[in-house]
BAZA-723372 format. One line per 10 residues: number of its first residue (from 1); their letters; for each residue x, y, z of N, C-alpha, C, CB. Coordinates in Angstrom, 2 decimals, m for minus. Atoms other than C-alpha are relative to their C-alpha. Glycine has a CB too. Layout:
// residues N
NUM) A) X:Y:Z:X:Y:Z:X:Y:Z:X:Y:Z  ...
END
This chain:
// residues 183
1) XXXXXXXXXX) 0.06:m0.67:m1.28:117.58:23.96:59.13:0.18:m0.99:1.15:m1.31:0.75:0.15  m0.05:1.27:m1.64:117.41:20.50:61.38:0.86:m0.28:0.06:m0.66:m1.38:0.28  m1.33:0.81:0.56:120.72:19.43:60.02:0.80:1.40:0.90:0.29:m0.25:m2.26  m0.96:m0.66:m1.00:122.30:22.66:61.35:m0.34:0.17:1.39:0.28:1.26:m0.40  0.59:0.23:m1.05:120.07:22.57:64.44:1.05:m0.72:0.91:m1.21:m0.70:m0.29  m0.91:1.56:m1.01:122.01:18.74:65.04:1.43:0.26:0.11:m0.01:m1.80:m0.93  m1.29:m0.58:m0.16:125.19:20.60:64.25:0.29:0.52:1.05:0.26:0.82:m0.78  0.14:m1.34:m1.33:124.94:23.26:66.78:m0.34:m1.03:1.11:m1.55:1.50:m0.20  m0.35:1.16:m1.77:123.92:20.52:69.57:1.38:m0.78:0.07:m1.30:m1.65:0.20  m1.07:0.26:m0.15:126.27:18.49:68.66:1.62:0.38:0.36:m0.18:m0.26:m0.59
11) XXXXXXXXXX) m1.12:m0.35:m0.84:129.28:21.01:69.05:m0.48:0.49:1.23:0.90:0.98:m0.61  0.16:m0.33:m1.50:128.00:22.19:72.64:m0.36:m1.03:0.20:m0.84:1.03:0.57  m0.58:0.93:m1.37:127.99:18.76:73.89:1.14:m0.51:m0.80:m1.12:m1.43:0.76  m1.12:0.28:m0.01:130.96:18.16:72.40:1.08:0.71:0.99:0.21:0.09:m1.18  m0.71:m0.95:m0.68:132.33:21.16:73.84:m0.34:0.14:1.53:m0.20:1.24:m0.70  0.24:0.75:m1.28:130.94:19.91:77.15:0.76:m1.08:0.64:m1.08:m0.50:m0.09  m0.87:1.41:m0.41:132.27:16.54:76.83:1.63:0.52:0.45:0.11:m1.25:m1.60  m1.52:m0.57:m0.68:135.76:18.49:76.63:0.13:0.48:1.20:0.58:1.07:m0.64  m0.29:m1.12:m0.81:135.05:20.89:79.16:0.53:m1.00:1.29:m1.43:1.14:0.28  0.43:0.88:m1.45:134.16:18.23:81.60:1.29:m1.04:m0.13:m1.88:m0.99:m0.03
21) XXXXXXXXXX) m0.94:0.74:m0.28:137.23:15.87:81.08:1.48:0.63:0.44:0.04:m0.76:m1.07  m0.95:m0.56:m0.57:139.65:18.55:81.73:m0.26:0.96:0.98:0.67:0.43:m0.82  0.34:m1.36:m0.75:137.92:21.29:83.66:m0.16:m0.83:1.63:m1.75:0.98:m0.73  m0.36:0.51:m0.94:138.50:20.09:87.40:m1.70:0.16:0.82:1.46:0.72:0.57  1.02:m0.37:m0.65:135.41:19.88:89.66:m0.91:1.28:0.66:0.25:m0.53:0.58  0.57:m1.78:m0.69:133.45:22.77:91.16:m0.61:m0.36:1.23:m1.41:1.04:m1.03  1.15:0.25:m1.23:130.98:21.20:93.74:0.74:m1.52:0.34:m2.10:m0.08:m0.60  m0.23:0.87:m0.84:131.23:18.16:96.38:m0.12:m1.34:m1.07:m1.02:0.14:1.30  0.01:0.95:0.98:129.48:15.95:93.91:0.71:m0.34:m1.35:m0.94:0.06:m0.22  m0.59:0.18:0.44:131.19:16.29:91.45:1.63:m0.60:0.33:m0.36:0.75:m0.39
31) XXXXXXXXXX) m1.42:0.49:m0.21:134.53:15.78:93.51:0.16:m1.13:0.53:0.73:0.75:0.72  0.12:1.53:m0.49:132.98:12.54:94.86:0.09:m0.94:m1.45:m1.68:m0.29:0.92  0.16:0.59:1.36:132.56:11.62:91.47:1.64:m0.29:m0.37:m0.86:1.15:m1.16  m1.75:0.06:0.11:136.43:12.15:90.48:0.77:m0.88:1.02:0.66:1.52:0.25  m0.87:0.48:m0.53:137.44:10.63:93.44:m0.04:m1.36:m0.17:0.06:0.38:1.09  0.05:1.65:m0.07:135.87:7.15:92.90:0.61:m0.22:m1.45:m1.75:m0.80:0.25  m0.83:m0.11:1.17:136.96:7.72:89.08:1.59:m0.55:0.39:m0.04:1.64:m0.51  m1.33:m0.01:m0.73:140.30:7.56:90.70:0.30:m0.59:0.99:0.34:0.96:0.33  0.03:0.52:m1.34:139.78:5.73:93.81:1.64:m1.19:m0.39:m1.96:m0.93:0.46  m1.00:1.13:0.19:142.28:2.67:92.31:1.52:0.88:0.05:m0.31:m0.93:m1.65
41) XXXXXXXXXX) m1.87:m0.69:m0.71:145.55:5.33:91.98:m0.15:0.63:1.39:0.84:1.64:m1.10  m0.02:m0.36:m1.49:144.54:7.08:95.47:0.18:m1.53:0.84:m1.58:0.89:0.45  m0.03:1.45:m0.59:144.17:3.34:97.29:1.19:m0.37:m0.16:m0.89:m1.03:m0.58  m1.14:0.80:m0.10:147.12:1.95:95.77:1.02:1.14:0.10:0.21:m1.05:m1.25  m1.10:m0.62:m0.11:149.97:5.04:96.31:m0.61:m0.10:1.94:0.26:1.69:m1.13  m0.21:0.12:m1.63:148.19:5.03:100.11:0.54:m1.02:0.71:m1.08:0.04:0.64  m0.82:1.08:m0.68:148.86:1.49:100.60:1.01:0.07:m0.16:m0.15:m1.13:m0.21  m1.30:0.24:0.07:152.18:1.21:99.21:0.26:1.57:1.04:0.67:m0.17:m1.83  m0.39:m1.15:m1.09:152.91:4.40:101.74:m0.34:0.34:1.71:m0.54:1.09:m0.62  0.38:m0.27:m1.12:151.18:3.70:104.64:0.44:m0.94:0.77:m1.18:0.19:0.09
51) XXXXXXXXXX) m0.88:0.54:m1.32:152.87:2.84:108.19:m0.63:m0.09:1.37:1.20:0.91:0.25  0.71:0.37:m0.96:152.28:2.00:111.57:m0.19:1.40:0.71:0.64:m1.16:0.79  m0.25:m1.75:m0.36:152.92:5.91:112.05:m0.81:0.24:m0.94:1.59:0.89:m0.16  0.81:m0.57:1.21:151.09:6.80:108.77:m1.23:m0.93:m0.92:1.16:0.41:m1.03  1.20:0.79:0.55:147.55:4.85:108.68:0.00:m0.22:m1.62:m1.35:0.81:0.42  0.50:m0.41:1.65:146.20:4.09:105.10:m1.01:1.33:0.14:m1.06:m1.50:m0.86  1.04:m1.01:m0.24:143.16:5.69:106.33:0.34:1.59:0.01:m0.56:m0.34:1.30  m0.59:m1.43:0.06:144.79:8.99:107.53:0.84:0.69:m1.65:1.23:m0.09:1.33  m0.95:m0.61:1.28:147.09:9.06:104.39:m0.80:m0.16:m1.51:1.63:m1.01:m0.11  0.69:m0.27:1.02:144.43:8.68:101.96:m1.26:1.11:m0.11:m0.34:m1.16:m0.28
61) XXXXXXXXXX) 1.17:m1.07:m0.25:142.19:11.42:103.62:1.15:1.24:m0.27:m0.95:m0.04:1.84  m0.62:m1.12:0.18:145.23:13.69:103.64:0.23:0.25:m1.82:1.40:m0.15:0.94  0.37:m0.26:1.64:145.22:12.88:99.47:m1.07:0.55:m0.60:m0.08:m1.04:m0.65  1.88:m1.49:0.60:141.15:14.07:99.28:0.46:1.45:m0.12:m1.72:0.34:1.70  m0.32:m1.46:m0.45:142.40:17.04:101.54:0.73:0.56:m1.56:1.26:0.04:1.61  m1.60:m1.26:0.35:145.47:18.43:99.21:m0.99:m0.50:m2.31:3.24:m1.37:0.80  0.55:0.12:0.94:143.20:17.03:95.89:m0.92:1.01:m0.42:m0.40:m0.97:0.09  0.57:m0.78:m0.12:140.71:19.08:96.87:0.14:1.63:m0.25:m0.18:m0.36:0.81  m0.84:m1.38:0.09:143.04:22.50:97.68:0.14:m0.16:m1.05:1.26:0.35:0.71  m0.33:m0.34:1.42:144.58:22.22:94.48:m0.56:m0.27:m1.03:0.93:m0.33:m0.31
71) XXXXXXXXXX) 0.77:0.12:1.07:141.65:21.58:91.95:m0.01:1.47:m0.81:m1.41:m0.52:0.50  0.17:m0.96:0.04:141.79:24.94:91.42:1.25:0.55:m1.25:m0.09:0.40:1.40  m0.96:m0.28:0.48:145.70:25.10:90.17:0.12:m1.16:m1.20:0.99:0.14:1.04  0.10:0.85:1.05:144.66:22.35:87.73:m0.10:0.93:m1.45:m1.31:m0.95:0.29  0.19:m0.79:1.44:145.61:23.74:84.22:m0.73:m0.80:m1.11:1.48:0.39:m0.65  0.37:0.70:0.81:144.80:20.57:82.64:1.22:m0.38:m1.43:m1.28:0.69:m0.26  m0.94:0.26:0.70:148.04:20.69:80.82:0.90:m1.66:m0.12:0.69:1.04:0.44  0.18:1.53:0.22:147.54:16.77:81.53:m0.69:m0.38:0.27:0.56:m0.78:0.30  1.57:0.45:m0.41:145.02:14.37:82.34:m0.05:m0.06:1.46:m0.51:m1.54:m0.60  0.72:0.28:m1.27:143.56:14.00:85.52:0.63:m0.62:0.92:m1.06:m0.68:m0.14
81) XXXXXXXXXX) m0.51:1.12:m0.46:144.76:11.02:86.23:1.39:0.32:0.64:0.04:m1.00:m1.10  m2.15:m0.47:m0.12:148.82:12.13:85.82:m0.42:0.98:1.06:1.23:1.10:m1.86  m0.39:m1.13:m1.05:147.70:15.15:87.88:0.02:m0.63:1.54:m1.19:1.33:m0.09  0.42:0.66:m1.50:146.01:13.23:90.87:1.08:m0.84:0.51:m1.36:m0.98:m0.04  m1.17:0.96:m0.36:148.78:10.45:90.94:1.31:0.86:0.42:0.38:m0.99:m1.34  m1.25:m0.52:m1.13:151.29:13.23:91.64:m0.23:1.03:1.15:1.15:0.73:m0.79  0.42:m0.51:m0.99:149.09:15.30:93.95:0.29:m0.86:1.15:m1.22:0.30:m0.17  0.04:1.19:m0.97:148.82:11.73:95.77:1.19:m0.79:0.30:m0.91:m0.95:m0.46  m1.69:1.14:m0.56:152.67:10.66:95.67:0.37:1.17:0.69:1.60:m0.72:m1.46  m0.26:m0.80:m1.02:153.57:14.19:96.91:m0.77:0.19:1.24:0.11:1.00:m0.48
91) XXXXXXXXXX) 0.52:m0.11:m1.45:151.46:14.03:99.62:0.26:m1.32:0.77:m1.60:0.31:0.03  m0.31:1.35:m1.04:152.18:10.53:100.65:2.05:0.07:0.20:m0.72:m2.00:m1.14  m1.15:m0.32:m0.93:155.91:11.74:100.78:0.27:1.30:0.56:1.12:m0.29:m0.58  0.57:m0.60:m0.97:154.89:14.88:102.24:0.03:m0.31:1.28:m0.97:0.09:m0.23  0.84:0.34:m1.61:153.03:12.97:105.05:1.35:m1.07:0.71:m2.08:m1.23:m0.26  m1.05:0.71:m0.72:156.31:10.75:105.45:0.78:0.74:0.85:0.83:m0.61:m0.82  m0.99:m1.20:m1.05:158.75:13.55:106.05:m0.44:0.88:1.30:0.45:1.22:m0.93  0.86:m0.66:m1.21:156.26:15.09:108.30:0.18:m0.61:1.19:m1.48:m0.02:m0.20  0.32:0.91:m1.14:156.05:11.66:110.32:1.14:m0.86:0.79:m0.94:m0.95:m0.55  m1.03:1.13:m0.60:159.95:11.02:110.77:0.12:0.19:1.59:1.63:0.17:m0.72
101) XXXXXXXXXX) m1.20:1.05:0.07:162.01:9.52:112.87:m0.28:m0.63:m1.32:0.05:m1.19:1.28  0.09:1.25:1.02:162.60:6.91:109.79:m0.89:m0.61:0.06:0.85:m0.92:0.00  1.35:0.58:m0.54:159.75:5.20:109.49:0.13:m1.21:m1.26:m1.64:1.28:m0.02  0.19:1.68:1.15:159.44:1.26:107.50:m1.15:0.25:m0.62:m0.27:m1.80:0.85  1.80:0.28:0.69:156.74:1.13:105.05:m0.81:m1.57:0.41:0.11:m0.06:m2.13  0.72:1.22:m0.57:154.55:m1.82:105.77:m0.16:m0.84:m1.35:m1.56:0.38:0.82  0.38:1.02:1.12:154.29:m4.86:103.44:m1.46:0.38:m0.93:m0.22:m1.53:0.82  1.58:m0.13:1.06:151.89:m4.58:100.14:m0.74:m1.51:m0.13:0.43:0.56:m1.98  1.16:1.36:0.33:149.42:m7.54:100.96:m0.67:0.58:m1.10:m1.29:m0.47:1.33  1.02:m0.34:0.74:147.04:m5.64:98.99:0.58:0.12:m1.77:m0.58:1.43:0.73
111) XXXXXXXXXX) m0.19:0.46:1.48:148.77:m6.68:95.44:0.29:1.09:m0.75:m1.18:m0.69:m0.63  m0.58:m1.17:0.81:150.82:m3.82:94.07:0.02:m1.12:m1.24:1.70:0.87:0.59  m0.01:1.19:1.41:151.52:m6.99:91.48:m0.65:m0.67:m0.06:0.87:m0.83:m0.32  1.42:0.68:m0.11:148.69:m8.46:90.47:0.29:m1.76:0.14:m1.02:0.44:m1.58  m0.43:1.64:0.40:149.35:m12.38:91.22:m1.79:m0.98:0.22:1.65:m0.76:1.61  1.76:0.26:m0.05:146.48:m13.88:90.06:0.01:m1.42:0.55:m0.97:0.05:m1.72  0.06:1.07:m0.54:145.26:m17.25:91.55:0.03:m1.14:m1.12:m1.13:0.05:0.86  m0.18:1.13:1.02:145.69:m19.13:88.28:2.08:0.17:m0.16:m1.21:0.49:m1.88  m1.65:0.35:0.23:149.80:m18.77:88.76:0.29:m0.77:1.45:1.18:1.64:m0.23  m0.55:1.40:m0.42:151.45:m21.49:89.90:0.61:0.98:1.55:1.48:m0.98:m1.42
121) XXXXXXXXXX) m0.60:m0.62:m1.44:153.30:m21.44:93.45:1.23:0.40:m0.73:0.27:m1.15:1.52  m1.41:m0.70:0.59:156.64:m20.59:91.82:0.05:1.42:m0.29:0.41:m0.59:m1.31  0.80:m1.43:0.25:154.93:m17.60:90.26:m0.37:0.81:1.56:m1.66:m0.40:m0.91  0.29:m1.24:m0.88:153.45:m16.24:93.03:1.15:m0.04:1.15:m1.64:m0.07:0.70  m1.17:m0.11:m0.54:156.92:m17.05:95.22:1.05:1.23:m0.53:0.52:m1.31:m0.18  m0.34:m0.72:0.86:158.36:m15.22:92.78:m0.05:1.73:0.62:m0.90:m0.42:m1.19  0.62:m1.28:0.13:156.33:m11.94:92.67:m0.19:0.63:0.80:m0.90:0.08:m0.41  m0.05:m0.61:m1.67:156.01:m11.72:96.37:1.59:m0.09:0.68:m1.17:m1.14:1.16  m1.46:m0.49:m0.31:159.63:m11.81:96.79:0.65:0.98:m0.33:0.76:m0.65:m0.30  m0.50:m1.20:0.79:159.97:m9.09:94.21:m0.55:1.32:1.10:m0.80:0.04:m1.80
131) XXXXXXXXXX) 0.61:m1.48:m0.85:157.44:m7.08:95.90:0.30:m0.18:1.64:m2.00:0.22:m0.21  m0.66:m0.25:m0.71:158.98:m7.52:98.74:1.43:0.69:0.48:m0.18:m0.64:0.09  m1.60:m0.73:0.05:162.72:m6.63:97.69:m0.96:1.87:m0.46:1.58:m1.05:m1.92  0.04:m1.44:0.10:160.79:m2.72:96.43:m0.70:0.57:0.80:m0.34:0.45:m1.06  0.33:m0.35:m0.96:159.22:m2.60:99.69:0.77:0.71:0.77:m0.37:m0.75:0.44  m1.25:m0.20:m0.34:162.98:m2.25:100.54:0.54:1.64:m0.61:0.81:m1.33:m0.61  m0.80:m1.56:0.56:163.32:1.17:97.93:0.05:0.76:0.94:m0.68:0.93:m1.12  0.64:m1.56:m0.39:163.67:4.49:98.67:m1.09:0.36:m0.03:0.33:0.96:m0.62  1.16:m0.21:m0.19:160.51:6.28:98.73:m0.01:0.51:m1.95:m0.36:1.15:1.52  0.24:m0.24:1.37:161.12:8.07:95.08:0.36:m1.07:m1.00:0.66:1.15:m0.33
141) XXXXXXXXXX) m0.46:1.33:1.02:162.40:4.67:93.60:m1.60:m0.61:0.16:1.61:m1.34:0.73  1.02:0.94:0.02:159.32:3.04:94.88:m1.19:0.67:m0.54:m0.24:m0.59:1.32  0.87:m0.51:0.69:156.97:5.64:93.60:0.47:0.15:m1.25:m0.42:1.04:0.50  m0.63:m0.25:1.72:159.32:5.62:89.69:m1.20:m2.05:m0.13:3.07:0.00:m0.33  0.25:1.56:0.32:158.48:1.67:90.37:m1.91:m0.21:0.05:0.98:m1.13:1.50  1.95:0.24:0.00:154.25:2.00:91.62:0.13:0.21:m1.72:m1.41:1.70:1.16  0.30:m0.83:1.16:153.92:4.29:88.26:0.38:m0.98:m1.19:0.87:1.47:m0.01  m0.33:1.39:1.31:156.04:1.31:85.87:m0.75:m0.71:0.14:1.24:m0.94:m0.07  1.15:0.71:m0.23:154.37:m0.91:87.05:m1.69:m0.23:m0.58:m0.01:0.33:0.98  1.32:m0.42:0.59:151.44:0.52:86.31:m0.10:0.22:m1.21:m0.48:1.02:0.47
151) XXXXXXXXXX) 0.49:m0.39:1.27:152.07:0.98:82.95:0.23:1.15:m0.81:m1.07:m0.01:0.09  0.12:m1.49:0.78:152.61:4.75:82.71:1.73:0.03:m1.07:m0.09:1.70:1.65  m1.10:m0.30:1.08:155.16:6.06:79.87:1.50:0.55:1.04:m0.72:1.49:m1.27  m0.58:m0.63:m1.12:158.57:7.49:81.26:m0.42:1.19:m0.19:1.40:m0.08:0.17  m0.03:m1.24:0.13:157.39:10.34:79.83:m1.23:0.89:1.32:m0.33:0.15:m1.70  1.28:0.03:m0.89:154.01:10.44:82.12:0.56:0.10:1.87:m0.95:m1.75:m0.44  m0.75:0.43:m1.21:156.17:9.29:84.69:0.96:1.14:0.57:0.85:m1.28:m0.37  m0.96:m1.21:m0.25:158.62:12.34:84.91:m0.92:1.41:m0.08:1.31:0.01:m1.25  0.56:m0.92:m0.39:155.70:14.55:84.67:m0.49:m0.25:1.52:m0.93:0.27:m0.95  0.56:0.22:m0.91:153.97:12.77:87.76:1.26:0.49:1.37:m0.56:m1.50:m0.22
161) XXXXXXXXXX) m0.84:m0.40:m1.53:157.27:13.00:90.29:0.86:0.81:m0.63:0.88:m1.27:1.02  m0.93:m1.58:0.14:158.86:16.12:88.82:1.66:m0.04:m0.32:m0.08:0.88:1.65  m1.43:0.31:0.19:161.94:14.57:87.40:m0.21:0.16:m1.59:0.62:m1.60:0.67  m0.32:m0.15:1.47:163.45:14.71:83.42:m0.06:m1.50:m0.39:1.54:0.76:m0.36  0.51:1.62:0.54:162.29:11.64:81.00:1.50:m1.23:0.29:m0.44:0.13:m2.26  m1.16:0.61:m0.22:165.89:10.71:81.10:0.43:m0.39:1.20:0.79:0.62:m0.42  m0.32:0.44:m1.70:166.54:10.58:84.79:m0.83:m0.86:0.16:m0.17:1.07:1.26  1.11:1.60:m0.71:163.44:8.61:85.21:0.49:m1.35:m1.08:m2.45:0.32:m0.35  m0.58:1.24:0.47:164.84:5.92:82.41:1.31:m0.17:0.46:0.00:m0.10:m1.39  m1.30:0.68:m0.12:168.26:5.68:83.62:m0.44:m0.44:1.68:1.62:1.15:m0.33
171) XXXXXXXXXX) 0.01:0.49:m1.36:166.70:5.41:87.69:m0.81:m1.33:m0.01:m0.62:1.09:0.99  0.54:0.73:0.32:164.30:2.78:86.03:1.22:m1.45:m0.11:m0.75:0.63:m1.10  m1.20:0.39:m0.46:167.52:1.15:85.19:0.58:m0.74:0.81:0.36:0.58:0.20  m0.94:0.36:m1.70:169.23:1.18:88.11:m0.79:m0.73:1.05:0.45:1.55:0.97  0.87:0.60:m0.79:166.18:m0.02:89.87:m0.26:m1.24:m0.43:m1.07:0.66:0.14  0.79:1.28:0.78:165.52:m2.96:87.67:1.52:m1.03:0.29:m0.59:0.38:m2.21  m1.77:0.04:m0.08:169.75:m3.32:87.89:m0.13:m1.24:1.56:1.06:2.26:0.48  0.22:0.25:m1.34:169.05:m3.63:91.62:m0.99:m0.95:1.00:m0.18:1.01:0.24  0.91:0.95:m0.73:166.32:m5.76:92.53:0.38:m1.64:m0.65:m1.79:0.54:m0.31  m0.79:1.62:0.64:167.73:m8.48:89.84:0.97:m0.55:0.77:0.85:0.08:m1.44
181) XXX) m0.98:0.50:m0.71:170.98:m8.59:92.33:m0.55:m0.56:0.76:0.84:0.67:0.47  0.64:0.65:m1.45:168.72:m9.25:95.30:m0.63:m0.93:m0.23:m0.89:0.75:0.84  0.91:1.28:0.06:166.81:m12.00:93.63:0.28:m0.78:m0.02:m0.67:m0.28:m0.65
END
């Protein structure tokens, strides 16, 4: 009888643990919770997006905002993560088109590439020249490039900005094509 007892707890917090990694927030606390969960992809798509027209500050409150609205349309038909990162690239080119004239993005001091202080000066000459030439993208090249960068699959990657796995490896490509000329 204790043995099925530990059974029976065990699947309802299992079936908790699930609920709760895909089921989207309900209350404040909880969405404070998610957001610091997440704070590192919100932070870094605001910096790399924010201008002397389009604060960080402002453009990472307009990511809470539109995070917030759409918790709701969360199916969970991915993780969290993939969802928030393209809630937070469409809204940071959203908040661009909103804010033209043309507008320059502003240099990534804040280390889209991690250059750590144990690489040499060559190295970090290097890496800050790079991230300087994709300061230069388009706005959807430089959000295919945050997302590589980062690690994600193309497949992750073509769910996040709404393109086919293939388009995102051949613009990967062309982007990698393209910053090698300029170096």
């Amino acid at each position: 009888m204790k043995l099925l007892g530990l059974n029976v707890h065990l699947m309802r917090q299992n079936k908790q643990n699930k609920r709760s990694m895909t089921d989207p927030p309900t209350n404040e606390r909880d969405f404070a919770s998610l957001i610091k969960q997440h704070s590192r992809i919100i932070n870094k798509v605001s910096y790399f997006y924010a201008t002397d027209k389009l604060p960080f500050d402002d453009l990472r409150q307009e990511i809470y905002v539109n995070i917030w609205l759409g918790l709701s349309q969360f199916r969970g038909d991915s993780k969290m993560s993939t969802w928030i990162y393209r809630v937070a690239v469409n809204s940071a080119l959203m908040a661009l088109r909103s804010s033209k004239p043309k507008i320059e993005t502003v240099s990534l001091n804040f280390g889209l590439l991690d250059i750590s202080s144990e690489a040499d000066d060559a190295q970090r000459e290097n890496l800050q020249a790079l991230q300087s030439l994709i300061n230069r993208l388009e706005d959807i090249e430089k959000a295919i490039m945050l997302l590589w960068l980062d690690e994600h699959s193309y497949d992750e990657i073509a769910d996040i900005i709404g393109l086919k796995r293939n388009t995102v490896a051949v613009k990967i490509h062309r982007i990698k094509e393209k910053l090698s000329k300029q170096m």
